[in-house]
C-alpha positions in Angstrom: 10.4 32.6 -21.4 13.4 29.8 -21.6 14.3 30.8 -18.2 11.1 30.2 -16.9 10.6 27.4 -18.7 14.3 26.1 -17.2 12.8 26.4 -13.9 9.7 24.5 -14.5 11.3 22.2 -15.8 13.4 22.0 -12.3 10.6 21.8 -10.5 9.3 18.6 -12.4 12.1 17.0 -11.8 12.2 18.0 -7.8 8.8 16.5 -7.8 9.2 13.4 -9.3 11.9 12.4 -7.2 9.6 13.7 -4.3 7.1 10.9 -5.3 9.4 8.4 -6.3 10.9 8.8 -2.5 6.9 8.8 -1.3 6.6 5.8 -3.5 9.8 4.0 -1.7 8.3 5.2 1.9 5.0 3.1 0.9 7.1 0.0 0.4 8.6 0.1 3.7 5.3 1.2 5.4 3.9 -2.4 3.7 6.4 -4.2 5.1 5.6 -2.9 8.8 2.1 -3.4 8.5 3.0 -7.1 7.6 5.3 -7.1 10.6 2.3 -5.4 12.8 -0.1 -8.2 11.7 2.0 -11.0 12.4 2.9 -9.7 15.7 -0.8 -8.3 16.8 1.2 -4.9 17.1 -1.5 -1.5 16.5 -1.6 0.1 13.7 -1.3 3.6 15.4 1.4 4.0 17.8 0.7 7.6 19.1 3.9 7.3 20.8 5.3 6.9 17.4 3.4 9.7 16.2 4.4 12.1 18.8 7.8 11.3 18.1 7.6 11.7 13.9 6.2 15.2 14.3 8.4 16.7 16.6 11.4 15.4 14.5 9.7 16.6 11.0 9.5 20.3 13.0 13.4 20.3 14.0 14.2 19.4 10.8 11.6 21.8 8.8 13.1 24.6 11.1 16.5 23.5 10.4 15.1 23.9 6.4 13.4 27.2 7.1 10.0 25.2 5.9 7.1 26.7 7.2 5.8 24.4 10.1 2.2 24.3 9.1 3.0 22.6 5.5 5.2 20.1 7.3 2.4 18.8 9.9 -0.1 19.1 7.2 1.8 17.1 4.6 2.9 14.8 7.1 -0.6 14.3 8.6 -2.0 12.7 5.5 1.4 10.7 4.9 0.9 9.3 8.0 -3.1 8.9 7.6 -1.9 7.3 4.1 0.3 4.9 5.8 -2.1 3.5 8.1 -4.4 2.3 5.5 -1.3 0.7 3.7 -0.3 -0.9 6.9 -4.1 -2.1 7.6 -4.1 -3.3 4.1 -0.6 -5.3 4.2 -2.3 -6.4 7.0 -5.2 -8.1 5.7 -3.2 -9.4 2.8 -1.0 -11.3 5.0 -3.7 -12.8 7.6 
């Protein structure tokens, strides 16, 4: 059971610097959607988008993560950031 309880203990620790890091990506996302709103730039950039993803996949391969779980997660990290960008946005107009 200490073993077990060694590895859980791990994996708390993984995931709080996973949301700490998730926290830090918000700031920066904030700071883009001011940049967007002064400069009348869209909030989605499919371009962007297209680019994000296909990077996320090389580097989830490159991991041995399983594909699916990297689009998915990334798909409401990104659907997450565009309502903090729309938000900064509004703050700033």
């Amino acid at each position: 059971m200490d073993e077990l309880k060694k590895y859980r203990r791990e994996i708390d620790t993984i995931d709080e610097k996973i949301l700490l890091l998730l926290q830090k990506r918000f700031g920066v996302v904030e700071k883009i959607g001011i940049i967007k709103a002064r400069t009348h730039a869209p909030i989605k950039d499919k371009k962007r988008m297209k680019e994000l993803y296909k990077k996320r996949m090389k580097i989830a391969k490159k991991y041995n993560l399983p594909p699916k779980l990297v689009k998915n997660i990334y798909r409401d990290i990104i659907r997450w950031s565009m309502d903090k960008e729309k938000n900064a946005g509004l703050h700033y107009i």
